[in-house]
C-alpha positions as protocol buffer text, in pm:
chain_id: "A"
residue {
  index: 1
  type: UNK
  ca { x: -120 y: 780 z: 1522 }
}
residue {
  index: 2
  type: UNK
  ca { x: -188 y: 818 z: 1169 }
}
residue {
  index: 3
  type: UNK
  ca { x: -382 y: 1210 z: 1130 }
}
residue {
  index: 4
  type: UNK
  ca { x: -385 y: 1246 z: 779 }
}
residue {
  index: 5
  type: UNK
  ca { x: -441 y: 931 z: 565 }
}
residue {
  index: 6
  type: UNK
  ca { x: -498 y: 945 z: 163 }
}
residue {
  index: 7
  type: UNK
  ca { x: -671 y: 728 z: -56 }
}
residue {
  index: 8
  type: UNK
  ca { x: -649 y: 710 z: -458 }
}
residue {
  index: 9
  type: UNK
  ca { x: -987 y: 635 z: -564 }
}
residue {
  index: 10
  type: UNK
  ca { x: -1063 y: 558 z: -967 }
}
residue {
  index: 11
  type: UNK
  ca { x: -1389 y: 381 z: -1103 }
}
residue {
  index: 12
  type: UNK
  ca { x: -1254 y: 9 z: -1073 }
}
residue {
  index: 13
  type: UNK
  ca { x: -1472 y: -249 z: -880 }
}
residue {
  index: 14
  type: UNK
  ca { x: -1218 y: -290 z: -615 }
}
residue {
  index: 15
  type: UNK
  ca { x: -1206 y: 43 z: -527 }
}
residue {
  index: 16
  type: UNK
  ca { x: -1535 y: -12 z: -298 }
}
residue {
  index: 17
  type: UNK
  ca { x: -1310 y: -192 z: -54 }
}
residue {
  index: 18
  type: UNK
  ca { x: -1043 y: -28 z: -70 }
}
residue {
  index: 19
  type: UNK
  ca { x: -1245 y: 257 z: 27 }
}
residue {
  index: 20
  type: UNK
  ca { x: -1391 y: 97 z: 321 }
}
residue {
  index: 21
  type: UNK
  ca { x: -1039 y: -23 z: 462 }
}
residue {
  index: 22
  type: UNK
  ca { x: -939 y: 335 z: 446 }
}
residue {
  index: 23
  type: UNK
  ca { x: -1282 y: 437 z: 620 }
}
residue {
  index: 24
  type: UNK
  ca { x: -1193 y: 195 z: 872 }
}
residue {
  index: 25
  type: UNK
  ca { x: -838 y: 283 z: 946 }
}
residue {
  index: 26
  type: UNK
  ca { x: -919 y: 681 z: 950 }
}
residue {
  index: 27
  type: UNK
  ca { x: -1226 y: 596 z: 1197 }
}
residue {
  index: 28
  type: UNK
  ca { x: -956 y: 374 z: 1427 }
}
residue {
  index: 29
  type: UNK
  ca { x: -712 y: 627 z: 1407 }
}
residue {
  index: 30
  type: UNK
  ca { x: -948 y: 940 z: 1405 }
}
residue {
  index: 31
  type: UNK
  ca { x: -734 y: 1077 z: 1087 }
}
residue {
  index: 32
  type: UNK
  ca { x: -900 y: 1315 z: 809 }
}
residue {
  index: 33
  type: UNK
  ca { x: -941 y: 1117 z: 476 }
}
residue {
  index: 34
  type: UNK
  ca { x: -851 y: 1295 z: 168 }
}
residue {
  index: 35
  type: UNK
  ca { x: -921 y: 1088 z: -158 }
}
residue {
  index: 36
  type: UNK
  ca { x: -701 y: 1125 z: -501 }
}
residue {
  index: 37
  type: UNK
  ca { x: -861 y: 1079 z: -858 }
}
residue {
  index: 38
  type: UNK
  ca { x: -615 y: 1110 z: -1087 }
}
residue {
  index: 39
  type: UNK
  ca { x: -737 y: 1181 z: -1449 }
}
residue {
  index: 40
  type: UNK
  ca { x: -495 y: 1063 z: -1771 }
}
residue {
  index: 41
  type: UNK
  ca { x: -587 y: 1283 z: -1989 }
}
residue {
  index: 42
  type: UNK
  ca { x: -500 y: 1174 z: -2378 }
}
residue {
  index: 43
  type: UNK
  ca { x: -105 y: 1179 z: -2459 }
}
residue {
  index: 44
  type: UNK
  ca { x: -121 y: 1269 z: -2803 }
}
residue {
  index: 45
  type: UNK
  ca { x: 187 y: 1316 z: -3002 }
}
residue {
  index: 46
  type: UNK
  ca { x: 215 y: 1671 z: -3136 }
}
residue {
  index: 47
  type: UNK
  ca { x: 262 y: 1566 z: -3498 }
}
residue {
  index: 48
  type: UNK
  ca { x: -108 y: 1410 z: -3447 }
}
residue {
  index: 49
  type: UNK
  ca { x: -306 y: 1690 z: -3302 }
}
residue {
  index: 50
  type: UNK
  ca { x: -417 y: 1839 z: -3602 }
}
residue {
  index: 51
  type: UNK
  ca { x: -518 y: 1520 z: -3755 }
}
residue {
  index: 52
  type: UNK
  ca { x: -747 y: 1445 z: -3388 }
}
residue {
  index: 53
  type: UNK
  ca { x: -1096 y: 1678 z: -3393 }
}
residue {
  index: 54
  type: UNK
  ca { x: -1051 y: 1864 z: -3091 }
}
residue {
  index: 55
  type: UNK
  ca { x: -1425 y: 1798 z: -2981 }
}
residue {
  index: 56
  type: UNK
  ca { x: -1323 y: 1432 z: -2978 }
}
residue {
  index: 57
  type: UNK
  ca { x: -1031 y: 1506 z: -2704 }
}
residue {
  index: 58
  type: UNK
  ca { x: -1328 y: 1758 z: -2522 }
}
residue {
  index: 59
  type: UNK
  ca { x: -1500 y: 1484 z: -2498 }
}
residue {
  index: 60
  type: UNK
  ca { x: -1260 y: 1239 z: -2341 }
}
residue {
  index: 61
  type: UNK
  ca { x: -1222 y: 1524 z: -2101 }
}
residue {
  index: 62
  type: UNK
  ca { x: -1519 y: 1566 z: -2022 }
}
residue {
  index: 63
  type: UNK
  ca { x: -1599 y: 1203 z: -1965 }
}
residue {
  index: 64
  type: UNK
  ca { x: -1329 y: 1175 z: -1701 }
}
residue {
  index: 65
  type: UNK
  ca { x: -1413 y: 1494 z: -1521 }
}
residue {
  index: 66
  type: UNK
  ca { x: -1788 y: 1337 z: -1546 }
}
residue {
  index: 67
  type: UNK
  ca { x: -1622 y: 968 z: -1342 }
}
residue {
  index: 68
  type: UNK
  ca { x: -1453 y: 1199 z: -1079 }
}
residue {
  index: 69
  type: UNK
  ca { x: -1740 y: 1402 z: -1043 }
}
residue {
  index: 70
  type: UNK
  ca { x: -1938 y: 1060 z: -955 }
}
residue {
  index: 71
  type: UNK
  ca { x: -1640 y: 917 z: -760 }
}
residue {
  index: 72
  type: UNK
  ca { x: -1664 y: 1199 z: -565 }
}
residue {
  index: 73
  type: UNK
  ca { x: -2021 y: 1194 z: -501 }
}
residue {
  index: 74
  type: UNK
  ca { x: -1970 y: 826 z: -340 }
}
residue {
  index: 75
  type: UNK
  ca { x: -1663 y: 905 z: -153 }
}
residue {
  index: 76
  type: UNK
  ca { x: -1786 y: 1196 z: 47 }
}
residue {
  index: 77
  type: UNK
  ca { x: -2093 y: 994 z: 114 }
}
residue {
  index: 78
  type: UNK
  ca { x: -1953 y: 739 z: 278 }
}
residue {
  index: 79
  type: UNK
  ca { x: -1695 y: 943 z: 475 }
}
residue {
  index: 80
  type: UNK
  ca { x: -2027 y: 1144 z: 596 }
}
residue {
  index: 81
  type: UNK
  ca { x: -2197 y: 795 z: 677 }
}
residue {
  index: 82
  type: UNK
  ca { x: -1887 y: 657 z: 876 }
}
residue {
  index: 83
  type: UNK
  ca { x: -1849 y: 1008 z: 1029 }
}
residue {
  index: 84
  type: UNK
  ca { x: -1485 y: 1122 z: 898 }
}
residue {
  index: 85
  type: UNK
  ca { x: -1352 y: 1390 z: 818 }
}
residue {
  index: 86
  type: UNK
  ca { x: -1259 y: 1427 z: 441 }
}
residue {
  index: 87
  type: UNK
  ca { x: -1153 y: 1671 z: 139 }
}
residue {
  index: 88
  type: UNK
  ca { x: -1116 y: 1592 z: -207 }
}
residue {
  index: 89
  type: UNK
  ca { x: -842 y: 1643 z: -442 }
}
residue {
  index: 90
  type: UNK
  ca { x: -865 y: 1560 z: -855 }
}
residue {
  index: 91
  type: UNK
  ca { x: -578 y: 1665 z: -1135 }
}
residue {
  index: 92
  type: UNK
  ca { x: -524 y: 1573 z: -1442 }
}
residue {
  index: 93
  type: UNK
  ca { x: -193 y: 1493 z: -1589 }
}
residue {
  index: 94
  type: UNK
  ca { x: -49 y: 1222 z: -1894 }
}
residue {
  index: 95
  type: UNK
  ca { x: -102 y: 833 z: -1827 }
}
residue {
  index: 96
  type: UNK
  ca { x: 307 y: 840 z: -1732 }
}
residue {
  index: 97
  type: UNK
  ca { x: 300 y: 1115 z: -1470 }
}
residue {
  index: 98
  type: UNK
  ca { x: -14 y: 944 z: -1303 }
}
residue {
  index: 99
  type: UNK
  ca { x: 234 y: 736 z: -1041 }
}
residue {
  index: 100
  type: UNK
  ca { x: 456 y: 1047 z: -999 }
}
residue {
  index: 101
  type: UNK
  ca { x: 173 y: 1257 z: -909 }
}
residue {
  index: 102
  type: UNK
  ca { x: 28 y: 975 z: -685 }
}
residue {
  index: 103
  type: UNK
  ca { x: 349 y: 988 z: -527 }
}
residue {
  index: 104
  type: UNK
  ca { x: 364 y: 1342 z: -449 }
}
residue {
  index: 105
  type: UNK
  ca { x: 94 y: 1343 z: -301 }
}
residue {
  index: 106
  type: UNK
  ca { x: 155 y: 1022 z: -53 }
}
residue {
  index: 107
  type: UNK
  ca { x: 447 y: 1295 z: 84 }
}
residue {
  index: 108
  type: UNK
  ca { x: 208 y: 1480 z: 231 }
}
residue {
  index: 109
  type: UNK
  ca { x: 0 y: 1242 z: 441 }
}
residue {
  index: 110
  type: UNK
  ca { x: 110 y: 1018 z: 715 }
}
residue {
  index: 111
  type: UNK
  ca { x: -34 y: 707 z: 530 }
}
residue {
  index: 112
  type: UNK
  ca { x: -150 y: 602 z: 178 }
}
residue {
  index: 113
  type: UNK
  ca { x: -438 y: 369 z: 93 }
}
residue {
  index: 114
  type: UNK
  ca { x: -325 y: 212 z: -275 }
}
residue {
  index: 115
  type: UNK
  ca { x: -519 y: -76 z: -452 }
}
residue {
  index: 116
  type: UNK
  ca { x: -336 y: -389 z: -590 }
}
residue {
  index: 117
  type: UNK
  ca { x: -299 y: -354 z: -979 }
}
residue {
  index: 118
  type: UNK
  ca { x: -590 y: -584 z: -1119 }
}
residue {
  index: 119
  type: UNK
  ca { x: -425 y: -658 z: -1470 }
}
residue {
  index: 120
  type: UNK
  ca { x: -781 y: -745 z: -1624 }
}
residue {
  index: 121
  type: UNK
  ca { x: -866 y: -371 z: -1513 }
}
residue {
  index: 122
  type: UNK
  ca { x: -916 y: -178 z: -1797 }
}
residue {
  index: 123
  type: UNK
  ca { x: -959 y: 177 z: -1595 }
}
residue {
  index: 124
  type: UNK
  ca { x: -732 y: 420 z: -1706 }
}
residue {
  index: 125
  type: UNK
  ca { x: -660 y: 570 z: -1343 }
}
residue {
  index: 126
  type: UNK
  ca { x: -509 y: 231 z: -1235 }
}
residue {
  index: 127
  type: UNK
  ca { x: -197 y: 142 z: -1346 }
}
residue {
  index: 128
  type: UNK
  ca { x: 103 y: -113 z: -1245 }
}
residue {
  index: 129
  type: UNK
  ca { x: 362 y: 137 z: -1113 }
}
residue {
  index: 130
  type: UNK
  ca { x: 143 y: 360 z: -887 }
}
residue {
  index: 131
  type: UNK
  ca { x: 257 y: 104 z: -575 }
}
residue {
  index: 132
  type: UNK
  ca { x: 567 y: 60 z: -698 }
}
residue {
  index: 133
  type: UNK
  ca { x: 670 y: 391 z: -729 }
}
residue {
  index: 134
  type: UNK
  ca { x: 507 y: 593 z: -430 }
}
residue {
  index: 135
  type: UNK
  ca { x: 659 y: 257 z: -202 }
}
residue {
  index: 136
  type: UNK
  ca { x: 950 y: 365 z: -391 }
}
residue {
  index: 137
  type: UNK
  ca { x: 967 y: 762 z: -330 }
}
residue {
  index: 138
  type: UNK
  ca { x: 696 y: 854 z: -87 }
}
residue {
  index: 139
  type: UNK
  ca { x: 906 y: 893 z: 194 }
}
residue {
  index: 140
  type: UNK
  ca { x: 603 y: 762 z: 407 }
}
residue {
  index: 141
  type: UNK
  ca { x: 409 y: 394 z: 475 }
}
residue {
  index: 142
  type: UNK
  ca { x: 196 y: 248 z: 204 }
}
residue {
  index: 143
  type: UNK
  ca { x: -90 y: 49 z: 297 }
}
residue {
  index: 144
  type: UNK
  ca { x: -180 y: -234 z: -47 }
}
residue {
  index: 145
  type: UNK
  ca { x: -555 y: -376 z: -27 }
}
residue {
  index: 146
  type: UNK
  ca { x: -594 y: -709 z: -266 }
}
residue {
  index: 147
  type: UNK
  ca { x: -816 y: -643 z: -581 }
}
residue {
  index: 148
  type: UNK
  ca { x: -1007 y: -934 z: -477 }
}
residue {
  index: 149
  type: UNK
  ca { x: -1135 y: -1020 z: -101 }
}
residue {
  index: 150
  type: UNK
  ca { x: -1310 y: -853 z: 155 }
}
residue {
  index: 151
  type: UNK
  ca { x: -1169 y: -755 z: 513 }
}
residue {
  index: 152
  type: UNK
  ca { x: -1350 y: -697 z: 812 }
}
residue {
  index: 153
  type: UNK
  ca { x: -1054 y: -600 z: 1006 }
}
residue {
  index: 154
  type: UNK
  ca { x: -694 y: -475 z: 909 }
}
residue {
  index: 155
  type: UNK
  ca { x: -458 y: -428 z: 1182 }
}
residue {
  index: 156
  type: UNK
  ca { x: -586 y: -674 z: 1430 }
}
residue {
  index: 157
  type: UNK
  ca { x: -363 y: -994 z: 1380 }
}
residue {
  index: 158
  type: UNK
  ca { x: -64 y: -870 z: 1240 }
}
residue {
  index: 159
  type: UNK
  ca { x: 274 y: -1078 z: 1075 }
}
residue {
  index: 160
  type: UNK
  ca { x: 554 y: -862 z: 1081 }
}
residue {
  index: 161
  type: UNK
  ca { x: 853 y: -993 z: 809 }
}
residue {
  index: 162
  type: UNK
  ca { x: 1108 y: -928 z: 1026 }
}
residue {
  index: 163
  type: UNK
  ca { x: 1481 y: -850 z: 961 }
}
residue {
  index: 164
  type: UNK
  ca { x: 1756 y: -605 z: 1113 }
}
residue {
  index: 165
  type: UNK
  ca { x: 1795 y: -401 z: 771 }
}
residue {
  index: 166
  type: UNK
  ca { x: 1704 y: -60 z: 713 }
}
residue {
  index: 167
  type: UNK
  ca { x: 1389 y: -133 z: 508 }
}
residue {
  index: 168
  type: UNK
  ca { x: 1253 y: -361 z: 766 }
}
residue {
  index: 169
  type: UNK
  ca { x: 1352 y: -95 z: 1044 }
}
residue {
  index: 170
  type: UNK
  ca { x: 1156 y: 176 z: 892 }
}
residue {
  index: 171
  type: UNK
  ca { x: 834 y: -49 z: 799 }
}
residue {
  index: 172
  type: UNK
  ca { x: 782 y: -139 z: 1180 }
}
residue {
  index: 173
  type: UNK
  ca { x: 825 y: 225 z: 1314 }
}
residue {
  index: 174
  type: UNK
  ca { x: 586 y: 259 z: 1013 }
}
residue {
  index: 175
  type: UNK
  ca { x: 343 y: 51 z: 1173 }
}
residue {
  index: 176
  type: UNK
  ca { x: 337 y: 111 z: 1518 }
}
residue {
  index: 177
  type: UNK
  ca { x: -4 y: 306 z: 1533 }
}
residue {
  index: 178
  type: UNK
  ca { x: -141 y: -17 z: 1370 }
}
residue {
  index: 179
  type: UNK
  ca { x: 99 y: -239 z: 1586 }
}
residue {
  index: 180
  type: UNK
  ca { x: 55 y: -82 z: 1942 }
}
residue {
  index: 181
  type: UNK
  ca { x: -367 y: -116 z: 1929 }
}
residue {
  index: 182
  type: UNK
  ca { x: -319 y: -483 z: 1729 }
}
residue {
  index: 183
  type: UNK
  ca { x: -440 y: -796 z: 1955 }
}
residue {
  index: 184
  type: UNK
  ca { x: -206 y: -1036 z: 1832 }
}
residue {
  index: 185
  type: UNK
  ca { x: 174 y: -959 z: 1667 }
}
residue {
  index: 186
  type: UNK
  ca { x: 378 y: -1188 z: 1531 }
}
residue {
  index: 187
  type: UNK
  ca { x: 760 y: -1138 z: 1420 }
}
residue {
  index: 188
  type: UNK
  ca { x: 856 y: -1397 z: 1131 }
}
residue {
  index: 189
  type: UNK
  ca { x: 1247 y: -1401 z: 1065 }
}
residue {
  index: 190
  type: UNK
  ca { x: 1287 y: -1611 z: 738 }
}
residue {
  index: 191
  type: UNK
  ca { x: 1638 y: -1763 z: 714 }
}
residue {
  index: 192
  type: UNK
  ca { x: 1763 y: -1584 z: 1016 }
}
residue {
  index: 193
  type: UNK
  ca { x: 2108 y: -1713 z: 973 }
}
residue {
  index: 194
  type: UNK
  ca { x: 2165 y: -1676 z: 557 }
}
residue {
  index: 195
  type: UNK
  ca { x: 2332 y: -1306 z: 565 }
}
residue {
  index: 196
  type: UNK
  ca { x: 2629 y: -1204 z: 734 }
}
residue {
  index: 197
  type: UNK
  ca { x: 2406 y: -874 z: 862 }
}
residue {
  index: 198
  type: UNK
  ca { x: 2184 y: -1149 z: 1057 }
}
residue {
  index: 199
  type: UNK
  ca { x: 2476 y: -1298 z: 1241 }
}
residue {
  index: 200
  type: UNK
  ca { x: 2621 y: -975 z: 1414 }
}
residue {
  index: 201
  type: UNK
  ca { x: 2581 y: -1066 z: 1752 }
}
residue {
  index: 202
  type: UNK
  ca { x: 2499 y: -729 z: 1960 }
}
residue {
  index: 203
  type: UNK
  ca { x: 2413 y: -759 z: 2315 }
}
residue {
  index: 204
  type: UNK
  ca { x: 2048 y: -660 z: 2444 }
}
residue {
  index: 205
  type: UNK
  ca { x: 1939 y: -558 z: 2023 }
}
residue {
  index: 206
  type: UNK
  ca { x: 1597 y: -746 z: 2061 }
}
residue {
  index: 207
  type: UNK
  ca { x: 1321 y: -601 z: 1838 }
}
residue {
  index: 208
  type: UNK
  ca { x: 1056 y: -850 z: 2060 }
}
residue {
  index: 209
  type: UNK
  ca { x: 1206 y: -638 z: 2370 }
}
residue {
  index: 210
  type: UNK
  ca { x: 1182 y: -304 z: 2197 }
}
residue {
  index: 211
  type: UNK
  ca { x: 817 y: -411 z: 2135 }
}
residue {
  index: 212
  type: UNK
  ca { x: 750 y: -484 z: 2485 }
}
residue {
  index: 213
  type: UNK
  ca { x: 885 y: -142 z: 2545 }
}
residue {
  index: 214
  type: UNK
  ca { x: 585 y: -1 z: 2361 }
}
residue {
  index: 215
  type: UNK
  ca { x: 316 y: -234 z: 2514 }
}
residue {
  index: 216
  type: UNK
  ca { x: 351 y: -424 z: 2224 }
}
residue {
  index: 217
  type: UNK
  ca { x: 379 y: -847 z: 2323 }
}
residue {
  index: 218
  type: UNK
  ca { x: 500 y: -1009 z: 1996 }
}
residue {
  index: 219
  type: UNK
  ca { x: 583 y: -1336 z: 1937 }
}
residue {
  index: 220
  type: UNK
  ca { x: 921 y: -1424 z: 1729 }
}
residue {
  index: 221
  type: UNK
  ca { x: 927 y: -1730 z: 1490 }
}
residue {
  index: 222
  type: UNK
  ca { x: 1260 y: -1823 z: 1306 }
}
residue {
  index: 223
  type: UNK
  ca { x: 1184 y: -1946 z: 961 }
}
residue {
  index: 224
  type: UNK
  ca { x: 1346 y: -2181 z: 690 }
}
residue {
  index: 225
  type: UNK
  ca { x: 1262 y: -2106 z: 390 }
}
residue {
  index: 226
  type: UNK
  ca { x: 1421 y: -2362 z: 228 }
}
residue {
  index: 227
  type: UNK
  ca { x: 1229 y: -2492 z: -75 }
}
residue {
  index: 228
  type: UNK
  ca { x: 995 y: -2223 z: -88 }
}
residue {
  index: 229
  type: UNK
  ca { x: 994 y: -1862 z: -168 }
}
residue {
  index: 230
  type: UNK
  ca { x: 1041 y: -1638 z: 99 }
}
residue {
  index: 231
  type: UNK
  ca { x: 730 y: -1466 z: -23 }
}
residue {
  index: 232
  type: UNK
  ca { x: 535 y: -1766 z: -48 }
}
residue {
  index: 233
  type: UNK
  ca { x: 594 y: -1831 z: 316 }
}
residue {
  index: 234
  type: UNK
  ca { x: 504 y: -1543 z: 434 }
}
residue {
  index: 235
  type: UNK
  ca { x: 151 y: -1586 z: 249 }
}
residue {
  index: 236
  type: UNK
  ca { x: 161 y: -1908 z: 398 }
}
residue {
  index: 237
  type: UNK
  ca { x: 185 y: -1834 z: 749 }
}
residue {
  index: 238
  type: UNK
  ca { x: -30 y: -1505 z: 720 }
}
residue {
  index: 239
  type: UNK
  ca { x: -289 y: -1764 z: 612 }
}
residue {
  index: 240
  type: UNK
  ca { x: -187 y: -1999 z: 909 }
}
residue {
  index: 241
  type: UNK
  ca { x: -234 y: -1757 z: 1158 }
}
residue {
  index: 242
  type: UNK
  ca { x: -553 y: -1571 z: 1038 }
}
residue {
  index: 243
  type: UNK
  ca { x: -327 y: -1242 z: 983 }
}
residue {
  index: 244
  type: UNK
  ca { x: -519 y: -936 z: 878 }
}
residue {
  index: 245
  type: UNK
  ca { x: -243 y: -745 z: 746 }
}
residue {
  index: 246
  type: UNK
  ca { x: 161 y: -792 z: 632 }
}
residue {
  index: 247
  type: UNK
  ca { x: 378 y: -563 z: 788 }
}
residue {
  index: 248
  type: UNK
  ca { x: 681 y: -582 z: 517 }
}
residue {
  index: 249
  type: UNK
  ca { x: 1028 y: -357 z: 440 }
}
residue {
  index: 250
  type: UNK
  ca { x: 984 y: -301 z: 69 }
}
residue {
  index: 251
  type: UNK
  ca { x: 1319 y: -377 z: -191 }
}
residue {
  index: 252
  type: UNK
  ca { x: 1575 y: -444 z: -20 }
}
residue {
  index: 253
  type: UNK
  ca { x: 1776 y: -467 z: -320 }
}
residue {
  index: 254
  type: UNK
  ca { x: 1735 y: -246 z: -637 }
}
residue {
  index: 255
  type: UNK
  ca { x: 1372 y: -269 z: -781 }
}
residue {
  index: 256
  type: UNK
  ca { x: 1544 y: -394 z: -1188 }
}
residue {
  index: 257
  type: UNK
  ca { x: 1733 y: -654 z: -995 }
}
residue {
  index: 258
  type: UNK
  ca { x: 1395 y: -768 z: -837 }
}
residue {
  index: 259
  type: UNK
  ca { x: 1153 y: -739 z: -1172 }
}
residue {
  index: 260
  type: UNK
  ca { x: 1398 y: -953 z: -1346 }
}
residue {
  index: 261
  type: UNK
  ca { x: 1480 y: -1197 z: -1115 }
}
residue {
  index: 262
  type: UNK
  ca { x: 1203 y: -1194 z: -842 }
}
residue {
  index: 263
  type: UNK
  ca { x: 1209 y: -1083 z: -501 }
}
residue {
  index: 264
  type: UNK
  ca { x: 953 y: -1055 z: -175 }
}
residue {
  index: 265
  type: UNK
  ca { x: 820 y: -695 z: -248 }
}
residue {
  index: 266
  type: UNK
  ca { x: 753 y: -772 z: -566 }
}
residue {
  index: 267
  type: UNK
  ca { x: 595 y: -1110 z: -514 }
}
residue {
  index: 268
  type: UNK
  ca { x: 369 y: -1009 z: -218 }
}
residue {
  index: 269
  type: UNK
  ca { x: 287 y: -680 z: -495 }
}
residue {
  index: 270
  type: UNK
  ca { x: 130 y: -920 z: -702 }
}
residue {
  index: 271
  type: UNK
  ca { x: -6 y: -1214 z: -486 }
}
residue {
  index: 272
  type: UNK
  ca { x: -129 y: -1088 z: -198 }
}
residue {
  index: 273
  type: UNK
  ca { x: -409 y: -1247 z: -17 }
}
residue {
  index: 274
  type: UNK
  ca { x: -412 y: -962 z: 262 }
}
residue {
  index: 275
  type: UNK
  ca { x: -342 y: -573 z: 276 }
}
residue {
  index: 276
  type: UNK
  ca { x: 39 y: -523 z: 336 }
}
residue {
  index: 277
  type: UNK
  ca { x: 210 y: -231 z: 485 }
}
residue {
  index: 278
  type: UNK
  ca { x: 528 y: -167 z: 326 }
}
residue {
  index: 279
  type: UNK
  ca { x: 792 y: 107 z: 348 }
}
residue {
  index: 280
  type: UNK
  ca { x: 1104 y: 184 z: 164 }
}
């Protein structure tokens, strides 16, 4: 069971439902709900401080204390509405510690609630690399609602990315509190057969059987993904199959090599129809 689930909240329109998904998965799981606004304060060069009035950088201040102050007001409002359990924490740091400090904070809970970067977003407390680095560093599962959609349910029909590499290993035992109450599971093995670690033949290792073992009845599809990204199937099928949430291992190979030459974490990062769990 998740206990102790976080949420970073800022003052972008998709932060409503990323709010309620995280309502709805501390409710499930009866976890306290602690929700992060981060505040950037200015990064002004030193050489340019004395040219900057310093009621001008109060006032930027001020106005972002002002947006957590109201952030605040509607998270606790709606944890007291859905009955949960919350606290509130809000620091400031510079607009390039804000996905370090997200990420130190993710250590300390059993899950994280993040929000797909909306590039047309022009709030200062979301930016690209918060999922990509606490996936990165947190140590811990990172759940990744869409900017745009709504969802009912998450954790209900689930589509597990399935193979036997470390990433992959640690996102399922990442998932079980969401996998062992989920009404349908369903394993998806893209090009089972294209890497010599998928053709190790070892007696009895059946990740369908060591579901079973946990009351969890999967279903196991092999899939080519010839032609076709290995992301974009996995969209696909989620699609297919009605799936309310990705269960995904998360770079597999080094992050650079992916941003410059593509790769599934970072393609289901930025096209995701459905929240995806991912671990590192």
């Amino acid at each position: 069971m998740y206990r102790d689930i976080l949420v970073h909240i800022d003052s972008s329109p998709a932060c409503a439902e990323r709010l309620a998904v995280a309502l709805m998965v501390a409710k499930a799981q009866k976890a306290h709900l602690t929700g992060l606004f981060l505040l950037p304060l200015a990064d002004v060069p030193r050489f340019m401080e004395v040219q900057i009035p310093k009621d001008v950088i109060h006032r930027q201040h001020q106005s972002m204390a002002e947006a957590g102050d109201v952030a605040r007001g509607i998270f606790e409002t709606a944890c007291a509405d859905a009955g949960v359990a919350c606290s509130w924490q809000q620091t400031s740091c510079i607009p390039a510690e804000l996905a370090d400090m997200a990420a130190m904070y993710a250590r300390h809970h059993d899950l994280t609630v993040l929000g797909q970067h909306d590039p047309e977003s022009g709030d200062p407390c979301s930016i690209s690399d918060i999922p990509d680095k606490v996936i990165l560093t947190a140590g811990a599962p990172v759940l990744v609602i869409p900017y745009a959609g709504k969802f009912a349910t998450v954790g209900e029909r689930v589509l597990v990315a399935w193979k036997p590499y470390r990433e992959a290993v640690r996102a399922v035992n990442d998932a079980m509190p969401f996998l062992e109450t989920a009404l349908k599971v369903q394993l998806v093995c893209a090009d089972p057969n294209k890497g010599a670690r998928d053709t190790i033949p070892v007696p009895g290792a059946d990740i369908a059987e060591r579901l079973e073992r946990h009351g969890i009845k999967a279903t196991q599809d092999n899939m080519n993904a010839a032609g076709i990204s290995v992301g974009d199937l996995l969209l696909s099928r989620a699609a297919d199959e009605s799936s309310d949430l990705i269960v995904c291992g998360a770079y597999g190979r080094p992050r650079l090599r992916e941003l410059m030459m593509g790769g599934v974490t970072q393609h289901l990062l930025r096209h995701m129809t459905v929240p995806v769990l991912m671990s590192h």
